[in-house]
N, C-alpha and C positions, 0 to 999 in steps of 0.2 A: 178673346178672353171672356169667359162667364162673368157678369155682373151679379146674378141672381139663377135661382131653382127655386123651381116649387115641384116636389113628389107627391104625387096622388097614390096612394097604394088600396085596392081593394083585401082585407087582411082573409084569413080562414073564418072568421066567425060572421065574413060576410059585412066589417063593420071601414068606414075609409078610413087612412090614418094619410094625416096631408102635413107634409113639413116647407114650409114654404118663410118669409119675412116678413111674418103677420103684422109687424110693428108699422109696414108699410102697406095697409092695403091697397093706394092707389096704384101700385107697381103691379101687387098680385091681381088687379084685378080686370088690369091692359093685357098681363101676364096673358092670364085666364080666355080672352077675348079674341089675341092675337090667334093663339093656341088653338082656338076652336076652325078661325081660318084657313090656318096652315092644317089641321086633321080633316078636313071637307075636301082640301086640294090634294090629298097625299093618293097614292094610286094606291089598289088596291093589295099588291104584292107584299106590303108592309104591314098590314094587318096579320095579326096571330092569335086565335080566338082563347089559348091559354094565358095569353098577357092579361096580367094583373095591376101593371103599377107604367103610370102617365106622367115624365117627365117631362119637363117644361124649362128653357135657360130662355136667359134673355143676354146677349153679349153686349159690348161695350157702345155700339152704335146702335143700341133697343130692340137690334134682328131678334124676335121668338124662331126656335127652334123644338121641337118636339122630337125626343127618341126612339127612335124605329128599335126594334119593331113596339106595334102599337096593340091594346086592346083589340075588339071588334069593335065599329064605328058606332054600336052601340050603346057597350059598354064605355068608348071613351065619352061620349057627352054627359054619360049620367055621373064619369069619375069628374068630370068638369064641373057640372051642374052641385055635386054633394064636396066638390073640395073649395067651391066660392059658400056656400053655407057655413062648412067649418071656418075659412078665414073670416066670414061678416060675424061669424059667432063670437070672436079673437076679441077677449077684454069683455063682454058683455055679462053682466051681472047675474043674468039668468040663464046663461050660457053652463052644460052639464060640465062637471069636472073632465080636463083634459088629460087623456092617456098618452101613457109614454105611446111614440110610434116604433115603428120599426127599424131594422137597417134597410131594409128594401128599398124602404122610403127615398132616400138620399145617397142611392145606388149600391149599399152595402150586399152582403148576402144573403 
């Protein structure tokens, strides 16, 4: 059973839209950590270089899991790298006004 998601979406204007439970960052950001272990390990047959959007569960025992198919190994570190930004940004006073995200985000269509 899923505890937690955190969706990385890269959008068309080229900008990420991250929905994740920002309220918690210490979750999202073992989330984020796990995540990058498990995309290092994953064989190459999972990668899909039109993937856009990097989801991330964590189940009920803290297993991270990441949803194939995947960005290119490139693209995933950098949606890793710019969606721990958007979450440290979460509540910061000088943090830019936040956009609604997408449905993609949160596996919609």
């Amino acid at each position: 059973m899923e505890i937690a998601r955190i969706g990385i979406h890269l959008n068309d204007q080229n900008l990420v839209d991250v929905g994740a439970p920002m309220q918690r960052k210490d979750i999202c950001y073992e989330m984020l950590k796990a995540a990058a272990h498990v995309i290092e390990r994953t064989p190459e047959q999972h990668f899909h270089p039109a993937q856009r959007t990097l989801t991330v569960t964590m189940g009920q025992s803290g297993t991270i899991d990441v949803a194939a198919p995947l960005p290119s190994r490139k693209l995933c570190d950098t949606l890793l790298t710019l969606g721990r930004e958007v979450i440290e940004r979460f509540n910061d006073d000088k943090a830019p006004e936040m956009r609604p995200f997408s449905d993609k985000v949160m596996g919609g269509g």
